[in-house]
N, C-alpha and C positions, 0 to 999 in steps of 0.2 A: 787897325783897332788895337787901342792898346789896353794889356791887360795889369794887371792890378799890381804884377810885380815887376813891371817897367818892361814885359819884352814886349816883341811884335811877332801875332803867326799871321801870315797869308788867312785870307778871308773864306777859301776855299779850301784850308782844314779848319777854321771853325764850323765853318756852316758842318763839314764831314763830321766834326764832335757832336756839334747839336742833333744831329738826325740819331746817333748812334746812344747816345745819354734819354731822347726822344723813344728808340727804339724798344732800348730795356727798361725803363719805364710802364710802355704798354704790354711788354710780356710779363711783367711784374703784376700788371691787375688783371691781366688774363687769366692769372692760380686763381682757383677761389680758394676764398676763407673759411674757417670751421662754419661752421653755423652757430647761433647765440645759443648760451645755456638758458634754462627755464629754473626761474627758483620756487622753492629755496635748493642748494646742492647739498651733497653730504661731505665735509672733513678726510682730511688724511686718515686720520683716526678712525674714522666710520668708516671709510672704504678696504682699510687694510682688516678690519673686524668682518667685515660683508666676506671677503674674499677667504678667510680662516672656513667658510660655511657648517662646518661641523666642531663644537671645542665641549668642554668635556667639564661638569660639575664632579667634587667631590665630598658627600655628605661625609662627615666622621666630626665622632663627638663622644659624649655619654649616653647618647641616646643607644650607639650601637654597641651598649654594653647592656645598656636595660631592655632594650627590646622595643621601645617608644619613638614615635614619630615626633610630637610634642613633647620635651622634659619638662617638669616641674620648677625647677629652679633650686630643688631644694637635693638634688643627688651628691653623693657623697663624692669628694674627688677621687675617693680611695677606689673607687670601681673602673678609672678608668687607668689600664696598664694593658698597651699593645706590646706585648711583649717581643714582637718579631717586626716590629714595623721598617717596613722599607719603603720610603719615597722614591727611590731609584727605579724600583718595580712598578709604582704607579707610572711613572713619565714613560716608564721602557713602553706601558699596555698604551698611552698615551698617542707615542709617538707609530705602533706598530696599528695604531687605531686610524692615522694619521692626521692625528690631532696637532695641532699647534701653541692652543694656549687650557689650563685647568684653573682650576676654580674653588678653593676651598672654602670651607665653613669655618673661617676663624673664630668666630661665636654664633651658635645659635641662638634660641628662645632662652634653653634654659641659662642662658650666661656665662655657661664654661668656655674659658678661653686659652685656643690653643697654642698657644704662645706664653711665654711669663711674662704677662703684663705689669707694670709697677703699680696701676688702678685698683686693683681688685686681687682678694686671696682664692678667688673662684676659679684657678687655673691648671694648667698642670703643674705649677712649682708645687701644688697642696698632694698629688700624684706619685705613688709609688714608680711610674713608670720612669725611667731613669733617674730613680732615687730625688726626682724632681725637680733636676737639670735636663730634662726635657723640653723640645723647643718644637712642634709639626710643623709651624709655619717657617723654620728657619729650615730645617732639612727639607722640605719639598720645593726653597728656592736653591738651594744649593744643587738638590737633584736636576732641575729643572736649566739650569744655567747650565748644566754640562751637557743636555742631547739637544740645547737649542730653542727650546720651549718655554713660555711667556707664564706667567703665573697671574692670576688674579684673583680677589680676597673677599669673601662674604662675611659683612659683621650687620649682626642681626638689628634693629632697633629693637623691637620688642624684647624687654629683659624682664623674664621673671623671677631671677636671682638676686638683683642689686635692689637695695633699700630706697636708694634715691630714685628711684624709677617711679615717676608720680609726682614727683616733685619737677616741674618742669625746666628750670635755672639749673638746678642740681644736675641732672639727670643728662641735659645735656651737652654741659661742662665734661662729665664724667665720658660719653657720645666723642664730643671732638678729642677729647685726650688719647683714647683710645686710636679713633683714626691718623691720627699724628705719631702715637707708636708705629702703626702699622707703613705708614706712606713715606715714613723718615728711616725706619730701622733697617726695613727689606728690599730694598732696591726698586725697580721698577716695577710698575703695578699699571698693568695691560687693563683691569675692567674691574670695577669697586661695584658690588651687588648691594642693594637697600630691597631689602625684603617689606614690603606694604603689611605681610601676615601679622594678625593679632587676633586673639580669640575674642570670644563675644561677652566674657566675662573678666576682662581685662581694663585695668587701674585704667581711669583716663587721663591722657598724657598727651603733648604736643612736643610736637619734634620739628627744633629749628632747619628744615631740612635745607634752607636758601646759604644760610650759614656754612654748613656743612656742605652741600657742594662747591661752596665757593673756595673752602676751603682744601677742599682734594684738588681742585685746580689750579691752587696756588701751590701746593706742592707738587703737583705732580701733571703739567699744563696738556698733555700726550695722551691722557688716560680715556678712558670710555665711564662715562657713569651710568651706569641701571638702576630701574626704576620704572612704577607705573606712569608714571609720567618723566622718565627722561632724566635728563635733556638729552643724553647720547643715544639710550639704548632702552626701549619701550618694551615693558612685557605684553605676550602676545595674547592673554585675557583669558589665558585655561593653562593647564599642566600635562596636558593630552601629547603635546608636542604639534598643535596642527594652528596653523596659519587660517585666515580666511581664502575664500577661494576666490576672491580679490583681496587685495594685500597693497595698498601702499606704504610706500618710505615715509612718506609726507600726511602729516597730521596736524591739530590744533593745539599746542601744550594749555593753552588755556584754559582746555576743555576739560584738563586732566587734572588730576592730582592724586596721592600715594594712599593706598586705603580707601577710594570714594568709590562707591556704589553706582553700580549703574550706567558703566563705562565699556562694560567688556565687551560689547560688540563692537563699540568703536575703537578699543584696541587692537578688534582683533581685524580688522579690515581699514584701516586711516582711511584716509579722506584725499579724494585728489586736489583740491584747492587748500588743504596744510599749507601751514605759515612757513612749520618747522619740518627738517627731515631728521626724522628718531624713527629710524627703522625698528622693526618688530626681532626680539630673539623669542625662539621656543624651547622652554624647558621641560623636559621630560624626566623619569628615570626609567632604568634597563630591566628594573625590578618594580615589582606593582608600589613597593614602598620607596621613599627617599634614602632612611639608613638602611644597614643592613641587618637583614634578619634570616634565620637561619634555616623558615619554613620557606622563603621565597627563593625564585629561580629566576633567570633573565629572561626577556618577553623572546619569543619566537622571532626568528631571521625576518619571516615574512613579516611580520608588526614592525619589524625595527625600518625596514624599508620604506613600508607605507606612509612613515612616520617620517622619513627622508622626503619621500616624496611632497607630504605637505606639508616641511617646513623651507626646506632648502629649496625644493620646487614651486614653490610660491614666495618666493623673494626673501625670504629667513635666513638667519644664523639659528642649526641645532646647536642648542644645550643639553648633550644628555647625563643624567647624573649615573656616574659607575662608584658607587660608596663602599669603600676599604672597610673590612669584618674586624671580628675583633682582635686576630692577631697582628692589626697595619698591615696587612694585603690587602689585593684586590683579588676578591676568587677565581680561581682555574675556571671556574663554568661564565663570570663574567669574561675574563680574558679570552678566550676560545669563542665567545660568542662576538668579542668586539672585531677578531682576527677575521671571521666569518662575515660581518659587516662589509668589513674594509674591503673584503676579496672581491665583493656581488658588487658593490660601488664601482671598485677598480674594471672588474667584469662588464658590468654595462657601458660606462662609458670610456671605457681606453678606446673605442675605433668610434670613428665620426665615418659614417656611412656619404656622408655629403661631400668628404671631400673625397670622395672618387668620380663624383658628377664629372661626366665632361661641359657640363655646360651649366653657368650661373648666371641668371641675366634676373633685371629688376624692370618696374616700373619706368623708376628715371633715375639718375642718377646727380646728384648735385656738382656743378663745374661739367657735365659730360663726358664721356666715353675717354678716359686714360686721364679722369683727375685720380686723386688719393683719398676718392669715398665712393669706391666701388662697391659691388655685390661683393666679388673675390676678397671682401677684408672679413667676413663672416665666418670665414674657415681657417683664421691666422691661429697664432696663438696668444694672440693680445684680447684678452675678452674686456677690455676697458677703451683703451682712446685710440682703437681703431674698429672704423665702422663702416656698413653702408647707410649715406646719406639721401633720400631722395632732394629732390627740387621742391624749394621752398615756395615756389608759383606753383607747383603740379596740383591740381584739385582732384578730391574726392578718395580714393583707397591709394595704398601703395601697397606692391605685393612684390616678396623674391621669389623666386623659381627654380629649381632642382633638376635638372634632365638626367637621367642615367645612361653610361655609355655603353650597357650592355644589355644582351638577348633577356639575361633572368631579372634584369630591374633592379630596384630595390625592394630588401626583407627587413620591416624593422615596426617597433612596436612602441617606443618612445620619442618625443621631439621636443628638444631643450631651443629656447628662442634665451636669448641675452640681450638687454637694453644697455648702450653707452652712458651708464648713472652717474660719472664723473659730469655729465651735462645736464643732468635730471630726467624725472621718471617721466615720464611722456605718453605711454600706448594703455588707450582705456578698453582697446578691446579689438579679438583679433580671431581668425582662424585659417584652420588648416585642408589642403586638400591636397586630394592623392588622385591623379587622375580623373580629376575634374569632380571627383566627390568629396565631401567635407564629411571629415572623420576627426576633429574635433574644433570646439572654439573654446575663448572665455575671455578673461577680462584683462587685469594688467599683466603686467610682465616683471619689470625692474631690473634685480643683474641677475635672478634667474626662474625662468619659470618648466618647469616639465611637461610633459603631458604624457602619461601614460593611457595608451589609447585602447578604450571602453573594449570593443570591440577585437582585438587583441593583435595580431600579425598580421601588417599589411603588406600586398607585392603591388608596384609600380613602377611605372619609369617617369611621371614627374609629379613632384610634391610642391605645393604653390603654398607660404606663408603669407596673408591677407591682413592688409593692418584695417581695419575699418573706423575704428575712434580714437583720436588720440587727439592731445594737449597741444600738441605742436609738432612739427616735421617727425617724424619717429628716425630714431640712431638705434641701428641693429649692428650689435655688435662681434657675436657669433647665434652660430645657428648647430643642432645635432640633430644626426638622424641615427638614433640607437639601438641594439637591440638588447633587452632584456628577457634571460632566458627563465627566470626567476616569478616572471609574470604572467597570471593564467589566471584572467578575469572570468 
């Protein structure tokens, strides 16, 4: 037989090539394949935002010189002088909160802008505070750039200070100039806030808002844009900090839009057939008010949790606001309260009770017994794109299984489930049991959901995760069996 570049092999080493070319071939499609994603999926951008789960607002203005939640518009800039201000102390509380990215109020309602903007004399250049070469939004990326932390920038639409406000061409001329200071001057810009708020006796005004995202994305293509409708990053339809207790990623932008009435249920729980995935963030503050004021205190450890529990535990990124007083700090009584946070977080979940199971077995398993979508990938440390897969033929429920290797069982009183959302959100509805009893259920999942159980400390030796509805194959990507000492339903 001759081959193509003039030699000759005996017939009986080719026939031996083919069989062996033949061979590895068939163990080639003996691996199985991932399984298909289910759209829509979420971005690099959205998943690396998803996975921050807790980041940190910071109110400051003129407001936390007057005392005012809403400014007027009409405050003098002479009132505002932080005389102590240190961003370095913000990002330090920041990072010891173990925050990753903050969020300032570059301009609120009332229009004062913390930056010298070349737009407007409503700023701090009008500012006794560093003689009026003061800059907040430049020193909190400076600070922010040396302990590693992402910065992102709230500028208000609503401006009750500028003249042009009302005039729609004007106004929002005056809108993009500003965002173009901010997305050109400061480097990178993790998440752009657009505040839907406007009071009910406010100029009517229309705000090119298609324009204006398009245009943050032309500068800055990485970024996350917020908003009640999106497109990145959807508000969660209250300031409670609380999630619905179904929560999808995936909703209808259609449905939405920034200021419209009558949506907030459906922000506050999407929709499992969403076009779009614009995951829900929850913003809170630490203090009953946004700014700061000097009668208020931080809310209670136990509130600040609950408030974990149903944002982050129902598929959320917290936004909580920590707002700097009027000397540019953040308070000793805020800081000690964030420190105390961080500790009961760290506390609950630094030990995963599941992996000391000796034993983890499922329903089925996809590709079978020693592919690479075992149970055993539930307890790695990849809570993203490694998973157990069941079989895509398996009908009816898929469920994992927990055994304990020992006499006392397990003690634990929380159970975190995690969905593979690199592939999309999938599980409409699920529950748990402990020894053949079910001590809780509910509805989705996404990349995390908690369960803090009603009933408080259970002991067992096995706990069964029961998927009952879902979209398509459910991808469980880890799984915890926690205990929180902190909890006492």
């Amino acid at each position: 037989m001759a081959l193509p570049w003039g030699c000759r092999w005996p017939l009986t080493t080719l026939v031996l090539f083919h069989l062996l070319i033949k061979s590895a071939i068939s163990r080639l499609e003996q691996v199985p394949t991932p399984p298909l994603p289910i759209l829509p999926l979420p971005s690099f951008s959205q998943l690396k935002w998803q996975q921050r789960e807790v980041i940190m607002f910071l109110h400051f203005g003129v407001n936390t010189f007057t005392g005012s939640e809403w400014g007027t518009g009409h405050e003098n800039p002479a009132i505002f002088n932080p005389v102590a201000l240190n961003a370095y102390q913000w990002v330090d509380t920041a990072v010891e909160a173990g925050v990753s990215l903050v969020i300032l109020t570059a301009k609120h309602h009332d229009g004062f802008c913390l930056w010298p903007s070349k737009y407007t004399d409503h700023s701090v250049v009008q500012s006794p505070w560093k003689n009026g070469h003061g800059d907040v939004v430049q020193e909190l990326v400076e600070a922010a750039k040396t302990r590693g932390v992402d910065v992102g920038l709230y500028l208000s639409p609503w401006d009750r200070h500028d003249r042009r406000y009302g005039y729609d061409l004007a106004y929002n001329e005056y809108y993009l100039a500003q965002l173009q200071e901010l997305l050109k001057e400061y480097g990178s810009v993790r998440e752009i806030w657009f505040d839907g708020a406007k009071g009910p006796n406010a100029v009517n005004m229309s705000y090119y808002f298609t324009e204006w995202f398009d245009m943050v994305k032309e500068f800055q293509s990485s970024i996350n844009i917020f908003s009640d409708a999106g497109p990145d990053v959807r508000w969660v339809g209250n300031e409670k900090g609380f999630a619905g207790n179904t929560c999808w990623s995936t909703i209808n932008r259609s449905k939405l839009a920034i200021g419209k009435a009558g949506i907030v249920d459906y922000l506050n729980s999407g929709e499992p057939k969403g076009r779009d995935w614009l995951p829900a963030e929850c913003d809170v503050s630490i203090r009953r008010g946004w700014f700061w004021h000097k009668s208020e205190s931080p809310k209670k450890l136990s509130m600040l949790l609950e408030i974990y529990y149903n944002s982050v535990g129902r598929n959320c990124v917290l936004l909580l606001n920590v707002p700097p007083n009027t000397t540019g700090l953040i308070s000793q009584q805020d800081v000690k309260r964030l420190k105390e946070f961080r500790n009961a977080i760290d506390t609950i979940f630094s030990t995963n009770l599941a992996e000391n199971c000796f034993l983890i077995k499922a329903s089925s398993q996809r590709g079978g017994k020693g592919s690479s979508f075992g149970p055993e990938n539930v307890i790695d440390n990849d809570h993203l794109w490694t998973y157990w897969s069941p079989r895509d033929d398996a009908k009816g429920d898929h469920w994992i299984e927990f055994r304990s290797g020992t006499d006392g069982g397990l003690r634990f009183n929380v159970v975190r489930i995690q969905e593979a959302i690199g592939l999309g959100q999938r599980i409409k509805r699920h529950e748990i049991y402990v020894d053949g009893i079910r001590v809780a259920s509910g509805t989705t999942v996404g990349y995390k959901r908690l369960h803090r159980l009603d009933g408080g400390v259970v002991h067992g030796q096995i706990v069964r995760i029961r998927i009952r509805e879902y979209k398509a194959v459910p991808l469980i990507s880890s799984v915890g069996l926690h205990f929180d000492p902190y909890w006492n339903p």
